[in-house]
Each structure stands twice: as structure tokens, then as C-alpha cells.
C-alpha positions as CSV (number, residue, x, y, z in Angstrom):
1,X,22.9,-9.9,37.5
2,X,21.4,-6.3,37.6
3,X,25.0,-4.9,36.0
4,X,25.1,-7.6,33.8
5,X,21.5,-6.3,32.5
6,X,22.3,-3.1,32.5
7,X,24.6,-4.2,29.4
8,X,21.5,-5.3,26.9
9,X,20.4,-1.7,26.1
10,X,21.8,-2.0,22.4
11,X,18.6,-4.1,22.1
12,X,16.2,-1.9,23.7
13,X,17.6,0.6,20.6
14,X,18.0,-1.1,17.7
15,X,13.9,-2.2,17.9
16,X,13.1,1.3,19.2
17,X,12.9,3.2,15.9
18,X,10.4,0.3,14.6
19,X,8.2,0.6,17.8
20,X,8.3,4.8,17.4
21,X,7.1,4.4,13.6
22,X,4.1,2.5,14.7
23,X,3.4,5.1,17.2
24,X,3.6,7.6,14.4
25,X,1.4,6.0,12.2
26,X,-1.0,3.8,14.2
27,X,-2.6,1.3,12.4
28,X,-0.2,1.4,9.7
29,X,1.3,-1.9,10.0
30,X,0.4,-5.6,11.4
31,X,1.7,-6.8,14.6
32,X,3.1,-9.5,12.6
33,X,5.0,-7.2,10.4
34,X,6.1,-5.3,13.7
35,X,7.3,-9.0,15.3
36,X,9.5,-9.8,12.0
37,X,11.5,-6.5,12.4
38,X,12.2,-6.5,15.4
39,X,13.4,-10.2,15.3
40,X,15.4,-9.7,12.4
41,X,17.4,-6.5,14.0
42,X,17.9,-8.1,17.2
43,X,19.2,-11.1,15.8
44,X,21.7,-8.5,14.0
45,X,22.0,-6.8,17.2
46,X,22.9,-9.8,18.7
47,X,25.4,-10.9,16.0
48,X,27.3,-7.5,16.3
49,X,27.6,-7.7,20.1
50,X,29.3,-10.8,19.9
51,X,31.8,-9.2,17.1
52,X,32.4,-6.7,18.8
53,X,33.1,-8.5,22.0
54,X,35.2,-11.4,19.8
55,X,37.5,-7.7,18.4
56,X,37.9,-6.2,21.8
57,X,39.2,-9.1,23.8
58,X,36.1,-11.9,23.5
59,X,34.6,-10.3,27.2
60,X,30.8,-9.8,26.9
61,X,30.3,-8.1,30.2
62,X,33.0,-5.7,29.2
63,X,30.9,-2.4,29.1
64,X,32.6,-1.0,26.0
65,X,31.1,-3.8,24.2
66,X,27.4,-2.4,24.2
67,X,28.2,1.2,23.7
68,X,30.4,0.0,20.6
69,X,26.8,-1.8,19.6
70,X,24.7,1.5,20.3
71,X,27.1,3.4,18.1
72,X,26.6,1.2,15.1
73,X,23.1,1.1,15.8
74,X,22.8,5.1,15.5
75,X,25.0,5.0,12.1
76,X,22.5,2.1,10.9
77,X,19.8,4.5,11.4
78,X,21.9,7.3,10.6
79,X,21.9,6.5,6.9
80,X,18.7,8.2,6.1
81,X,20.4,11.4,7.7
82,X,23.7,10.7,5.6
83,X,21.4,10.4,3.0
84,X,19.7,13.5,3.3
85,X,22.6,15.5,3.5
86,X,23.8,14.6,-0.4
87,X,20.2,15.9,-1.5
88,X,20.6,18.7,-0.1
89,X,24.7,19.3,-1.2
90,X,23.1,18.8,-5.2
91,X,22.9,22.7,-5.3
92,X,26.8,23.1,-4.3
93,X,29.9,22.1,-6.9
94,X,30.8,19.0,-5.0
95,X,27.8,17.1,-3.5
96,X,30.5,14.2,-2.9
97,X,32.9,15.9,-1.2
98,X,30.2,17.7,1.0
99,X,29.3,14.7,2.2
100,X,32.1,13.0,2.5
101,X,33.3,15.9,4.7
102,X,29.9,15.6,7.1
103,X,30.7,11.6,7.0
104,X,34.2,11.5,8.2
105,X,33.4,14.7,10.8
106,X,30.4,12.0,12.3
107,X,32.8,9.1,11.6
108,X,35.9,10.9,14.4
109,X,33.5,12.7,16.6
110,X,32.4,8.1,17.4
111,X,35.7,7.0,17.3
112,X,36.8,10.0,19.3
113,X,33.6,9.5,22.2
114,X,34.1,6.0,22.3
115,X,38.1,6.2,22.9
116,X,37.4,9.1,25.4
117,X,34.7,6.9,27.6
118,X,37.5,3.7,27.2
119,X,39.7,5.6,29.4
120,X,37.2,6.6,31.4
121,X,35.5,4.0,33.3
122,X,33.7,5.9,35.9
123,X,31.9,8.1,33.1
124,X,31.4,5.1,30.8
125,X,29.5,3.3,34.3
126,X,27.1,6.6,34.4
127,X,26.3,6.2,30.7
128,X,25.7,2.7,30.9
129,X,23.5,3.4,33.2
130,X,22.0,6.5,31.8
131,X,21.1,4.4,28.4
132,X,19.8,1.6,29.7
133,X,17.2,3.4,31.8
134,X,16.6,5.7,28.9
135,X,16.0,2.6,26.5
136,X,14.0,1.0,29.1
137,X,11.5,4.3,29.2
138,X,11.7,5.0,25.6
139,X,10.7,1.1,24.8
140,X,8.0,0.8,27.5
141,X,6.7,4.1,26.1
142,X,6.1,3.1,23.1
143,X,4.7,-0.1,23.7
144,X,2.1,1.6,25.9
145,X,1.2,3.6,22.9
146,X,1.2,0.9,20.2
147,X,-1.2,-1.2,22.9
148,X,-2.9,2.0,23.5
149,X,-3.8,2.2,19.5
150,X,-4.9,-1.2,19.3
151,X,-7.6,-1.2,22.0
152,X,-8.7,2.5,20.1
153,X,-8.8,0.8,16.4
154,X,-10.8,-2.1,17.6
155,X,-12.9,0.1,19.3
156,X,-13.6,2.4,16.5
157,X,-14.4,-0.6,14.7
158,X,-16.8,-2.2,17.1
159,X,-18.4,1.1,18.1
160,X,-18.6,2.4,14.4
161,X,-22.3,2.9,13.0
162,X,-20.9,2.7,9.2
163,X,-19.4,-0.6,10.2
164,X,-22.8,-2.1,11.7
165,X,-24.5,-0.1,9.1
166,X,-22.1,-2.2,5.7
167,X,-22.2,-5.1,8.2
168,X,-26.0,-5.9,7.3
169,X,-26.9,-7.6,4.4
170,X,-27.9,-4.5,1.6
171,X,-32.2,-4.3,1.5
172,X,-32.1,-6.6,-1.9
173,X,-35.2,-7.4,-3.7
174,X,-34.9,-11.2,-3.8
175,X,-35.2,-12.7,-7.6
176,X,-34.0,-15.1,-10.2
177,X,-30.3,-14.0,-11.4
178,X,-31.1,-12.0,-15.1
179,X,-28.4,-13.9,-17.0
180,X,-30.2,-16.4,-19.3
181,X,-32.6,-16.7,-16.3
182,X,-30.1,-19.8,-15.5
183,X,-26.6,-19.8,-13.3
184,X,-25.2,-16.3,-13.0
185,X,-22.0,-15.6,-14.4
186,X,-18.2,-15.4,-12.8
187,X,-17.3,-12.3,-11.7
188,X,-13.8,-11.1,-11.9
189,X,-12.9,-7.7,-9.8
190,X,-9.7,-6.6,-10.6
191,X,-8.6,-3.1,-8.9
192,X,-5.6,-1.3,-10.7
193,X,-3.7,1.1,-8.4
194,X,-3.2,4.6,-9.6
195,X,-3.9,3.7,-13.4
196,X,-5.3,7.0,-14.5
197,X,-8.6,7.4,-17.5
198,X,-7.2,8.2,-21.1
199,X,-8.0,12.4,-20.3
200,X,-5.5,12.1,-17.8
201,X,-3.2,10.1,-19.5
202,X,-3.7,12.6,-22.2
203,X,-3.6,16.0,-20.5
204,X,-0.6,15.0,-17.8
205,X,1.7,12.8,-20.2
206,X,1.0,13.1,-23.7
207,X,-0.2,9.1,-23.9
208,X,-2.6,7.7,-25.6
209,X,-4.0,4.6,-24.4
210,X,-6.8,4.2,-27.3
211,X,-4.5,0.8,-28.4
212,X,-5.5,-0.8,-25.3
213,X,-8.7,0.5,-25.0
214,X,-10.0,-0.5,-28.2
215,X,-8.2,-3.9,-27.9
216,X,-10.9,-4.3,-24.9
217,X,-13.7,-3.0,-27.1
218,X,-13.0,-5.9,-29.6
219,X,-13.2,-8.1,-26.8
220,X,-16.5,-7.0,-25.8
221,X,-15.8,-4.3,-22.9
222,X,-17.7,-1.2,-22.3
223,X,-15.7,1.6,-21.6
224,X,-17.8,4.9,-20.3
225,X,-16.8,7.8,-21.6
226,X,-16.1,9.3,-18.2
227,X,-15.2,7.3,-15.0
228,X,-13.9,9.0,-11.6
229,X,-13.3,7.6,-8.3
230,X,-15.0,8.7,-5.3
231,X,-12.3,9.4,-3.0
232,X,-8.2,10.4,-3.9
233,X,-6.6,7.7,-1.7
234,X,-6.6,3.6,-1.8
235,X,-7.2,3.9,1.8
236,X,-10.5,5.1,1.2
237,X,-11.4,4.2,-2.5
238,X,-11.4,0.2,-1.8
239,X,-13.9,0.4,0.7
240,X,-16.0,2.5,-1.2
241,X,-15.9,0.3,-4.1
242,X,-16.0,-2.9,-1.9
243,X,-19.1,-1.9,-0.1
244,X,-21.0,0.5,-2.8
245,X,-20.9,3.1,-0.4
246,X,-19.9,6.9,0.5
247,X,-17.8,7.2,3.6
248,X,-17.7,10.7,4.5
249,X,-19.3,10.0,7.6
250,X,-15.9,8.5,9.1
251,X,-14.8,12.6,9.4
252,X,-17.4,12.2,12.6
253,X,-16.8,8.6,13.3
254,X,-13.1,9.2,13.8
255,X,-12.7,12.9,13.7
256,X,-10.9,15.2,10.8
257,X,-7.4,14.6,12.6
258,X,-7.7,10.8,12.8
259,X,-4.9,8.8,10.5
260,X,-5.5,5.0,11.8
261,X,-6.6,3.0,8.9
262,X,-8.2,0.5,11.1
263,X,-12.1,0.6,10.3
264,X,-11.4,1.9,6.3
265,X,-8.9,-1.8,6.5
266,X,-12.1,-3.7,8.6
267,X,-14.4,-2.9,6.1
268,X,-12.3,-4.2,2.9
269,X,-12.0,-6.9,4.3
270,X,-15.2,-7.8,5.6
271,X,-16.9,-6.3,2.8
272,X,-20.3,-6.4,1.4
273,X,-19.7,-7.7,-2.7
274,X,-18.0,-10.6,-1.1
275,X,-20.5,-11.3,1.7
276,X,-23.6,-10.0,-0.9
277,X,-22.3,-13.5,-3.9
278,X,-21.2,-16.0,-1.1
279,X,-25.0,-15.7,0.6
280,X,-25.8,-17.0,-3.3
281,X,-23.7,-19.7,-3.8
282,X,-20.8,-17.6,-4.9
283,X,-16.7,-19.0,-3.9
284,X,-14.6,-15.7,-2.9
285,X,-10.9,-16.1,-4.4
286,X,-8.9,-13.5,-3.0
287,X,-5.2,-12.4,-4.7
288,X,-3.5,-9.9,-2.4
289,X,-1.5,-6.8,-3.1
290,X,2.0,-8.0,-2.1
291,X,2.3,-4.9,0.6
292,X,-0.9,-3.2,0.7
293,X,-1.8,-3.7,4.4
294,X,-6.1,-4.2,4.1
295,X,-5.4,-6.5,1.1
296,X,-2.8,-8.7,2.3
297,X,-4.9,-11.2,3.6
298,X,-8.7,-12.0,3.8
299,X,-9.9,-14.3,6.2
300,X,-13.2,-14.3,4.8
301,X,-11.8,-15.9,1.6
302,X,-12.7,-19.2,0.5
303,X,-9.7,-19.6,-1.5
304,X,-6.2,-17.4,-1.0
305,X,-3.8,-17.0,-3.9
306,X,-0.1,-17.4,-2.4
307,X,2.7,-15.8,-5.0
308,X,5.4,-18.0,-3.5
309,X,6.5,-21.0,-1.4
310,X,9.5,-21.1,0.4
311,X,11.8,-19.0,2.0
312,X,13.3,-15.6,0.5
313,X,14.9,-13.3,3.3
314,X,15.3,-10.3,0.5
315,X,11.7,-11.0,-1.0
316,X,10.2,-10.5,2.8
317,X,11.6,-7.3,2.9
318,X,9.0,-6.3,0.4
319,X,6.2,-7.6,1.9
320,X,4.6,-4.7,4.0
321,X,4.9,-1.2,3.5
322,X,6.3,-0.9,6.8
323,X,9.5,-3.9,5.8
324,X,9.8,-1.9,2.3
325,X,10.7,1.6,4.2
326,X,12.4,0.2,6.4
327,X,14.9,-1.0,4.2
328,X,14.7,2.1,2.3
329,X,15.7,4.1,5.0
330,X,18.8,2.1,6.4
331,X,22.0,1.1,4.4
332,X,20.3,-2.4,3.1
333,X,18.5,-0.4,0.0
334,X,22.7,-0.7,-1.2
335,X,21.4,-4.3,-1.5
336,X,18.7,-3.6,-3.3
337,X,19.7,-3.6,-7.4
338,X,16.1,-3.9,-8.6
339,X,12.4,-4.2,-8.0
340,X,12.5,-7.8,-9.7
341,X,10.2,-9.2,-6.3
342,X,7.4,-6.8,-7.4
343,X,7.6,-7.6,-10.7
344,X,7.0,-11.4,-10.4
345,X,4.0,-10.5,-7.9
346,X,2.3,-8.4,-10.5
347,X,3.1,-11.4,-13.8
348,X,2.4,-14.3,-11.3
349,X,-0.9,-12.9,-9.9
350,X,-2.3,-12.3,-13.5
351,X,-1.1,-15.5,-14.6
352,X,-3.2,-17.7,-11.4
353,X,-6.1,-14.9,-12.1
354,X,-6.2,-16.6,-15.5
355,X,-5.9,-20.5,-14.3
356,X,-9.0,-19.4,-12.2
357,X,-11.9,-20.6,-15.0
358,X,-10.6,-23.9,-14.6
359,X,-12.1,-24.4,-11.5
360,X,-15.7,-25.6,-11.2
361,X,-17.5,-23.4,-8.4
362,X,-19.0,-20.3,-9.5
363,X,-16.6,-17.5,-8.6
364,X,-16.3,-14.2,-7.5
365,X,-12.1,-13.0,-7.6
366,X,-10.7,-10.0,-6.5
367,X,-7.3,-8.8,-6.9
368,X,-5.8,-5.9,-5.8
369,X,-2.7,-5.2,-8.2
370,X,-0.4,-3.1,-6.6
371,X,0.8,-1.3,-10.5
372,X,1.1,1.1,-12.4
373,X,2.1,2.6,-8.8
374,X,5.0,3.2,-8.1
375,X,7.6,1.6,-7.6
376,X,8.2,1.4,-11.6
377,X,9.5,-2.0,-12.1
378,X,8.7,-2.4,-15.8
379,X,9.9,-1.4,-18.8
380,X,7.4,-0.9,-21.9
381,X,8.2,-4.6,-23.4
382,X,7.6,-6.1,-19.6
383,X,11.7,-6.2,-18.8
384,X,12.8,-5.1,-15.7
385,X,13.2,-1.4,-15.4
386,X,16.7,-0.8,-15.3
387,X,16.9,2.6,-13.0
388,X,14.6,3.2,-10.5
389,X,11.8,6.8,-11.3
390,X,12.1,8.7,-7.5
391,X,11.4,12.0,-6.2
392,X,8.9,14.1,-7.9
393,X,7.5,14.1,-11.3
394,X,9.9,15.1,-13.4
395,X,10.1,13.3,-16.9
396,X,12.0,10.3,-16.3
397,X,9.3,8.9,-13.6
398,X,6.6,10.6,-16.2
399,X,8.0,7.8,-18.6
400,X,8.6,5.2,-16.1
401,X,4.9,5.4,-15.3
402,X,3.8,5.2,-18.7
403,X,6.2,2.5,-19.4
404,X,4.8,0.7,-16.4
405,X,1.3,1.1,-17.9
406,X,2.1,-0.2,-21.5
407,X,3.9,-3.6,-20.1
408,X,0.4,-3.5,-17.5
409,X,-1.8,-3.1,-20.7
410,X,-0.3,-6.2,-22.5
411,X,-0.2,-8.7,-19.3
412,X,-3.9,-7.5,-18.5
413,X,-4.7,-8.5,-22.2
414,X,-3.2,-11.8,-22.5
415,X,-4.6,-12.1,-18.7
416,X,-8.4,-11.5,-19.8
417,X,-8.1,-13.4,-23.2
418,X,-7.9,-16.3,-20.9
419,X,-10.5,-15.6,-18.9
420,X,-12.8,-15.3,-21.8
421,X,-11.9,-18.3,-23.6
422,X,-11.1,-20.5,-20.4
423,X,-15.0,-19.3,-19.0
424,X,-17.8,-22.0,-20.3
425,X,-19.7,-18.9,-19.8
426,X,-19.3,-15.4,-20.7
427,X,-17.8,-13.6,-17.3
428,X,-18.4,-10.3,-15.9
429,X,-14.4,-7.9,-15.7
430,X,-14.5,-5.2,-14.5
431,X,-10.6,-3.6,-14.9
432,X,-10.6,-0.7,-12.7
433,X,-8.2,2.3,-11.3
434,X,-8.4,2.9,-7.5
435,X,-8.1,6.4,-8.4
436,X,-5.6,8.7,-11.1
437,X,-2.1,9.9,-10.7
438,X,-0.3,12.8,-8.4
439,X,1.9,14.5,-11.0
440,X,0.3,18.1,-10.4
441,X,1.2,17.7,-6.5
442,X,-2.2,18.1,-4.9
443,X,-1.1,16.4,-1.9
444,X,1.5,19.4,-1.5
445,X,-1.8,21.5,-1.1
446,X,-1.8,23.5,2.2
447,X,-5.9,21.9,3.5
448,X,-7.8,20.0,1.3
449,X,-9.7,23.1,-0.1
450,X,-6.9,24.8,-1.4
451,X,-6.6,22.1,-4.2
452,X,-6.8,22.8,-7.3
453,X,-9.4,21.9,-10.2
454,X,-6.7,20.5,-12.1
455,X,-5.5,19.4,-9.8
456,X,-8.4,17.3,-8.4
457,X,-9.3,16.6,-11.9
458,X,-6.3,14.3,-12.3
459,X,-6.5,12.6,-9.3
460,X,-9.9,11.6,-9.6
461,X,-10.1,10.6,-12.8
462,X,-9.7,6.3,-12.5
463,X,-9.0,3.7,-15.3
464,X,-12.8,2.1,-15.8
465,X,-13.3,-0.9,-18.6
466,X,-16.2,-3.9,-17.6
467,X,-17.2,-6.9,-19.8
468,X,-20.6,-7.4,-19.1
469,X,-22.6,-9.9,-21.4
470,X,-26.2,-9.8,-21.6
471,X,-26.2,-6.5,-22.2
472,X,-25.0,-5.3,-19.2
473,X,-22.6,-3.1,-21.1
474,X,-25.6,-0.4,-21.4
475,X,-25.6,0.5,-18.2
476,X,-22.1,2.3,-18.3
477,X,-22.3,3.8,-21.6
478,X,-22.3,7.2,-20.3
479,X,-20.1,8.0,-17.1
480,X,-20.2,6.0,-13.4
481,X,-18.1,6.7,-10.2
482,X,-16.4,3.8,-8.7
483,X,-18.7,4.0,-5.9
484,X,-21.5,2.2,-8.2
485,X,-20.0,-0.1,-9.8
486,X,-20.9,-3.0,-8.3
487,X,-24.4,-2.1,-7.2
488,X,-25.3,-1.6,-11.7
489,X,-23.4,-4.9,-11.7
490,X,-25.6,-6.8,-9.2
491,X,-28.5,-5.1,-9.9
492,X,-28.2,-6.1,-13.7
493,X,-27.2,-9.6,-13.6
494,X,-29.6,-10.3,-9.6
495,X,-32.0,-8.1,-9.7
496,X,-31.3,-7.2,-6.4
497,X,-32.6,-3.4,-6.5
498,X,-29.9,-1.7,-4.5
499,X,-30.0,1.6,-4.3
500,X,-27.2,3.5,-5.8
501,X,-25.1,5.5,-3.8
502,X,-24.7,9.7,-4.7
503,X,-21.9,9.9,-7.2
504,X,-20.5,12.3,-4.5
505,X,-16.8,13.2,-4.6
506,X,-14.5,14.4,-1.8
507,X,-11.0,14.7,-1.6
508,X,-8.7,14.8,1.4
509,X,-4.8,15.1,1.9
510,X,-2.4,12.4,3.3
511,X,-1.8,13.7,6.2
512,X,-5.4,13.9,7.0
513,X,-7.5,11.4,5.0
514,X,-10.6,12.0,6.9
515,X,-11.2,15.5,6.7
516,X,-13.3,15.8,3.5
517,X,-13.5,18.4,1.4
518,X,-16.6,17.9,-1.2
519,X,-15.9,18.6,-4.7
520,X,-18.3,20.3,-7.3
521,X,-18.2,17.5,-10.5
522,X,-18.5,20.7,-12.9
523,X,-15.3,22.1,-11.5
524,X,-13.2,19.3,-13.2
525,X,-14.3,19.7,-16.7
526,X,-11.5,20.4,-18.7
């Protein structure tokens, strides 16, 4: 039985590069996500062991069998490698040829270790052996870690002051809703992800957006003359917005080298605009991203959009960041012509978003609409890009953004003219950018203080356009941070008092998204 065993260590393998990305970036994926890789390659695995045992002779417990598995294993993974080795040939007369060279070197140094162990069954008994216990530590490793992580996230999150802190119900003075003095209006929340103001859209790609923008002003939106986000990251900037509140303090919470996006996740999702309207009669209709992780899923919805129904095995492959690089990084983005998947997310979530007036309960929707980010899957009439924008900035994915933001402009249109005439009453919208664009490379920066005014400037500067009748236009005639948003919202239309918070900015870099750098306001002036 035990050398039978001792034959399954393709398995422990093929799922160990999953488990050792979720050790590298704790928090960075659901378990769920985690359990649907790691089916889907060992059901591959498991298909390739019995080809391979079916081509050499149909004996499973044949030991060449598995190491025959292990090798196709490392050439799965080995792509990215492969990959790699093409970019960097680019600078040489035949990037091809270079790599077809390191390819069929790789290729007979397998071939040639696999036939040398086949005629060597004492050796190929010790590496058996040898891989299986090194799979079997490697495995059990990691899962100590990922289990490790999870008892640390949830007990940042349990042990976290902000979290109690946002938890409470904000100090409100309790009266009648402003609105007419009668039933307050809907309220539609609709966070754009990395659709820059029109000085950035100006300054970084020679755009001007003043079309859409004074298509909005005909409809009755207010759009400030200035509008920044508080924080550089979505991470960070949904929470902010979510719970009208600054979040520096997780650089002591967590401390400057944390990356787990557990509590920043906790607290969109448990957040204080949603928990502040339901306590007053308020539904909460959620639309989720279609990969972000916090805004996959809300359990504290009332009512969940769901893009699709049925079974797609390619479209699941887009369904979490951690499924999207995963295919990105082995040989199954061949398979992957287009972006079409995020395409219908992005027209099918606007087009429900607009069926929502229809229902009778007063309503508070939030949608978290994962464009113009990257990836660019529209063209400037709304067809499906045709090449895919990578790599940095250069002028190709400069256009591909702004062709992503013209087809964006004209869904969001049609998408809010239905709101308003669909709405019995006038609603509150408020469009807004999570935070600008990275074309100046601030995330490149060596700490967060080295970055640039520039470019800071373009990073923070966010989309901002709100339809607020009654007046409530007024109070964002002059310049807001995302941060307060919702409190001049609530405080308009309830009454409620709530203090705003400082229109304090900070950036941070990727790589460490809690150490906060505070930035002077008057730097960013053009």
C-alpha cells in the first residue's frame, strides 16, 4: 500500500503552486476560489496519469508513470518561464529562434532524464521516494501557513479598534428625512474603477471628456470642479468611501509591512452606508465586481445581482483574481482569444442596475464596476477590443483605456437615463472613480515618499459626477474627496449631522499598502 502511495506525488505538485501563491499573498483569495483550483488541476492531474499509464503499457503502479506526470506538471508551470524568456530575446534579431533554442534544450534535457531513470530502476525508486516526501513537506507546509493566515486575518479583524470603532452605528442627529419632508429618495452608488477626473484625462492622454460630462449636466448632475480620492488603491479607497472614514490608523493596526486584505475586505462588506439606510427602512441591492475579492459577495445584502445562470468552465476562469492569473500564467491563456466574459459583466450589470426602479422598496444599490481597468475589453463604439493593451503605458494601452472609457461613458448614460425616468421619484447617483490612472508609474517608486507630485497628482485625482435633487447639488459645487461623499449625501437628504471626515490624502505602494505616506493637497496643483 505504502509504495503504491508513494506513486501519488504528481498531485501533491500540481496543487502546490496554488497553495504557495496564497502563502505569498495571504488574504488574497477565498478558500473557495483556492478549493476550485485545486479540483480542477487534480482532476487534470488525474486525467494525465491515466494517459500516460494507457501510452506506456496501461500499468498504473508502474513508477515511470508519475514521474512522466511530474514532468508535464513542471512544463505546465513552466510556461510563464518560457514566456519570459521571448520578452527578454525582443532586444536580439531573432526572439523566435532564441526561444525556440531554450525550448527544445528544456524539451531533450526531459526526454533525456526521464529515459536515463527508465533504465535505471534503483535511482528512479530513490527519486520516487525523494518526491514524494518532498511534496508531502512542501504541501503540508503550506497548508500550515495558509491556516496560519486565516486564524491572523480573523484575528485582526476581531481585535481591530477601527473595525469596532465603523462597527457602531455613526453619532446621527435623529430627524425627518429633508427630501419634500416625505419618503427619502433611492440612492444609487456606483464605484468606477480607475476612471480618472477630466485634468487627468487631459494632462496624461490628451482626452476630453467634457461630451460626457456635460451630457450629465443636462441631466441634472453636479460635477465639482475638483474631486480626489483619499487613498491610491481599491483596496483601501472602497472602505474609505463605504464607511466615510480615514484609515491610516491600519499602518498601527496591522503594521507598515502587513499585505493581508482581510480587515480593509471586512469592512466593505460590513460597511456603515449600507448598515446607516437599512436601520431606516432602506433594501441593500448589491452588484458585484465579477473578480474583485471584497465585492464579490455581500452577505449583508438584501438582494444579490447574479450576471449568469448555468455553467461556463472558461467564464469561471475569470471569476477571481486569483483563477484570472492563474490562467494567465500557464499555457490555457492560448485559449483565451478575448475578454468577451468581462465585457458581458460590465453591459449586464448596467443593464439590471437600470431594471432596479421597477421594484417597489426604497433602495439603496451599489455596484462595483470593475472598468475602465484594465483588462481593455471595449472598443470606443462598445465592440469587443480586438487586441489585448499589456505591459506598460505605451500608446496602444493609452488608447485602449480611453477607448474603454468612451464605450463606459455611453453604457453609463443610457444606464442612468433609465434610472431617472424609471424612478417615480427623483434618485440620488452618485458615478464615482475609486481612484485615477498609473501611467506615470508611481507604483515603480522606490518607498512611498519618493513619489512624485505628478505623479501622485494623477493617481489621486477620481472620476466624481452626483444627481442630487432638492438641491443637494450645492454641496459639491466646489471640490470633495471620496472620503465625504456619503456623509454631505446623508447629511443633506437625513439630517443626520455626521461629522465629516479630514479630506486627508495618503498614498502607499503595492507592495506595502499600509505604510502611508501623507500628501500635502497643494503639492498636486498643476
Amino acid at each position: 500500500m505504502m509504495r503504491k502511495l508513494r506513486l501519488l506525488y504528481p498531485f501533491l505538485f500540481v496543487i502546490l503552486p496554488i497553495l504557495n501563491t496564497l502563502t505569498r499573498n495571504p488574504g488574497g483569495a477565498t478558500l473557495a476560489d483556492v478549493g476550485w483550483l485545486v479540483a480542477v488541476v487534480l482532476t487534470a492531474c488525474a486525467v494525465g496519469y491515466l494517459l500516460v499509464a494507457l501510452a506506456t503499457g496501461g500499468r498504473l503502479a508502474n513508477p515511470l508513470v508519475p514521474l512522466v506526470v511530474v514532468a508535464g506538471v513542471l512544463w505546465f508551470y513552466g510556461y510563464e518561464t518560457l514566456r519570459s524568456v521571448y520578452r527578454l530575446s525582443q532586444s536580439t534579431p531573432a526572439p523566435i529562434g532564441v526561444t525556440g533554442v531554450a525550448f527544445t534544450v528544456a524539451a531533450a534535457a526531459t526526454v533525456a532524464g526521464l529515459w536515463w531513470l527508465a533504465r535505471r530502476p534503483a535511482y528512479l525508486d530513490r527519486v520516487t521516494t525523494f518526491l514524494t516526501l518532498m511534496g508531502l513537506l512542501l504541501v503540508g507546509w503550506s497548508g500550515a501557513r495558509i491556516v496560519a493566515d486565516q486564524v491572523q486575518a480573523r484575528s485582526e479583524v476581531r481585535n481591530s479598534p477601527l473595525a469596532k470603532q465603523l462597527g457602531q452605528p455613526p453619532a446621527v442627529r435623529e430627524a425627518a428625512a429633508r427630501y419634500g419632508r416625505v419618503e427619502p429618495p433611492d440612492i444609487y452608488l456606483l464605484i468606477l474603477d480607475e476612471y480618472a477626473n477630466s485634468a487627468v484625462l487631459r494632462e496624461r492622454f490628451g482626452f476630453d471628456n467634457r461630451v460626457f460630462e456635460d451630457s450629465l449636466r443636462r441631466l441634472g448632475f453636479t460635477l465639482p470642479e475638483l474631486v480626489q480620492s483619499n487613498y491610491v488603491h481599491t483596496l483601501l479607497s472602497l472602505p474609505s468611501v463605504l464607511n466615510f472614514s480615514q484609515l491610516a490608523q491600519l499602518q498601527q493596526e496591522l503594521g507598515p509591512r502587513e499585505t493581508d486584505p482581510a480587515l480593509p475586505n471586512y469592512l466593505v462588506e460590513n460597511n456603515r452606508t449600507a448598515a446607516f439606510l437599512k436601520g431606516r427602512g432602506y433594501q441593500f441591492f448589491f452588484f458585484p465586481s465579477q473578480w474583485w475579492i471584497s465585492t464579490r459577495h455581500n452577505r449583508n445584502a438584501d438582494w444579490e445581482f447574479q450576471a449568469w445562470t448555468g455553467f461556463n468552465f472558461g467564464r469561471e476562469f475569470t471569476r477571481s483574481d486569483m483563477r484570472r492569473a492563474f490562467v494567465g500564467s500557464t499555457p490555457l491563456s492560448l485559449f483565451r482569444r478575448d475578454f468577451a466574459h468581462d465585457a458581458d459583466h460590465v453591459t449586464r450589470t448596467l443593464d439590471a442596475l437600470a431594471q432596479i426602479p421597477d421594484r417597489g422598496e426604497r433602495k439603496f444599490a451599489f455596484a462595483h464596476i470593475l472598468s475602465p481597468h484594465y483588462p481593455y475589453v471595449f472598443d470606443a463604439g462598445c465592440g469587443i477590443a480586438a487586441k489585448r493593451a499589456m505591459g506598460g503605458w505605451d500608446q496602444r494601452r493609452r488608447d485602449a483605456y480611453i477607448g474603454q472609457i468612451e464605450c463606459l461613458n455611453k453604457l453609463l448614460l443610457q444606464a442612468v437615463n433609465h434610472l431617472l425616468q424609471r424612478s417615480a421619484k427623483s434618485p440620488v447617483i452618485l458615478l464615482v472613480g475609486d481612484h485615477g490612472t498609473n501611467s506615470l508609474g508611481y507604483s515603480s517608486a522606490k518607498s512611498a515618499a519618493a513619489v512624485t507630485p505628478a505623479q501622485a497628482r494623477e493617481r489621486f485625482g477620481a472620476f466624481g459626477a452626483f444627481h442630487l435633487p432638492g438641491g443637494g447639488g450645492r454641496r459639491f459645487n466646489d471640490s470633495v474627496t471620496l472620503v465625504n461623499v456619503i456623509p454631505k449625501v446623508l447629511n443633506y437628504y437625513f439630517d443626520a449631522g455626521i461629522p465629516l471626515a479630514p479630506d486627508s490624502l495618503y498614498i502607499s505602494l503595492e507592495q506595502t499598502p499600509y505604510l502611508f505616506a501623507p500628501v500635502d493637497p497643494a503639492m498636486l496643483s498643476p
